[in-house]
C-alpha positions in Angstrom: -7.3 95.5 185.9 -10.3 94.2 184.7 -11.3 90.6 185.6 -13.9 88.1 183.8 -15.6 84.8 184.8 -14.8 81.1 184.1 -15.9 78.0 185.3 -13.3 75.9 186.6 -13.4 72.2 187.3 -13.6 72.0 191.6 -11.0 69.8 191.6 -8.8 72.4 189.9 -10.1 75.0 193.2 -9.7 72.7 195.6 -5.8 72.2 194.3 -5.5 76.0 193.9 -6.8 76.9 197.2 -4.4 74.4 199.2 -1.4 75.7 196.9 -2.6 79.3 197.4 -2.7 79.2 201.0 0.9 77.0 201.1 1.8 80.3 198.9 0.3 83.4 200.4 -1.7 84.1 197.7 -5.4 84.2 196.6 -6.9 81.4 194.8 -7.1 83.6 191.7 -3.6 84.9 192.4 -2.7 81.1 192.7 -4.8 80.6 189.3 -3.2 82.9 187.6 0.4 82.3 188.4 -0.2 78.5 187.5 -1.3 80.4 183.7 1.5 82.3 183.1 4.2 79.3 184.2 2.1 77.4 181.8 1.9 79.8 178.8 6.4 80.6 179.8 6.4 76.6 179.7 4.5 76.6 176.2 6.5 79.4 174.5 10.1 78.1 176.1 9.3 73.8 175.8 13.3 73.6 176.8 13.0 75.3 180.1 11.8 73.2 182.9 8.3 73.9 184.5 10.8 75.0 188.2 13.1 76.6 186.4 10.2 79.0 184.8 8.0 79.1 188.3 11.1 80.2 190.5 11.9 83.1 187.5 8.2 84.5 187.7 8.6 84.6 191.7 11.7 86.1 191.6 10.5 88.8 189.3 7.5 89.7 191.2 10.2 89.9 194.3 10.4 93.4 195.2 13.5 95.2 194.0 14.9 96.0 197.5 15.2 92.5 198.5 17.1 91.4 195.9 20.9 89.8 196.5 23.3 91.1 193.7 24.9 87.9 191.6 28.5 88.0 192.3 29.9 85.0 190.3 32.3 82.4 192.2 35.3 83.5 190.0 34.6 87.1 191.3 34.2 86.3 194.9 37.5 84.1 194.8 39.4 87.5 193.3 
């Protein structure tokens, strides 16, 4: 992966370095998740903001720990 520059307001460092931490992740990890909920939020303007955050982190989940769905009307059978 190849990675370029940018300046980026301090303020917007500052918020991304108390996020990343509160996250596990790098500042530009942090950075760069904030730009692809925001570009999913763009591209699906009916979806809330949450609803789009919690689908990226549950895609970058590792396959192992994932829970199979098993709708209520299923589990009642």
């Amino acid at each position: 992966m190849s990675s370029v520059s940018v300046r980026i307001d301090e303020s917007l460092v500052s918020a991304a370095r108390a996020a990343a931490k509160a996250e596990f992740r790098t500042v530009q990890g942090q950075v760069e998740f904030w730009a692809r909920v925001g570009r999913a939020a763009l591209d699906n303007p009916d979806l809330p903001a949450s609803f789009i955050a919690e689908s990226l982190m549950s895609m970058a989940e590792p396959r192992e720990d994932s829970t199979v769905f098993v709708p209520r009307s299923a589990a009642k059978a």
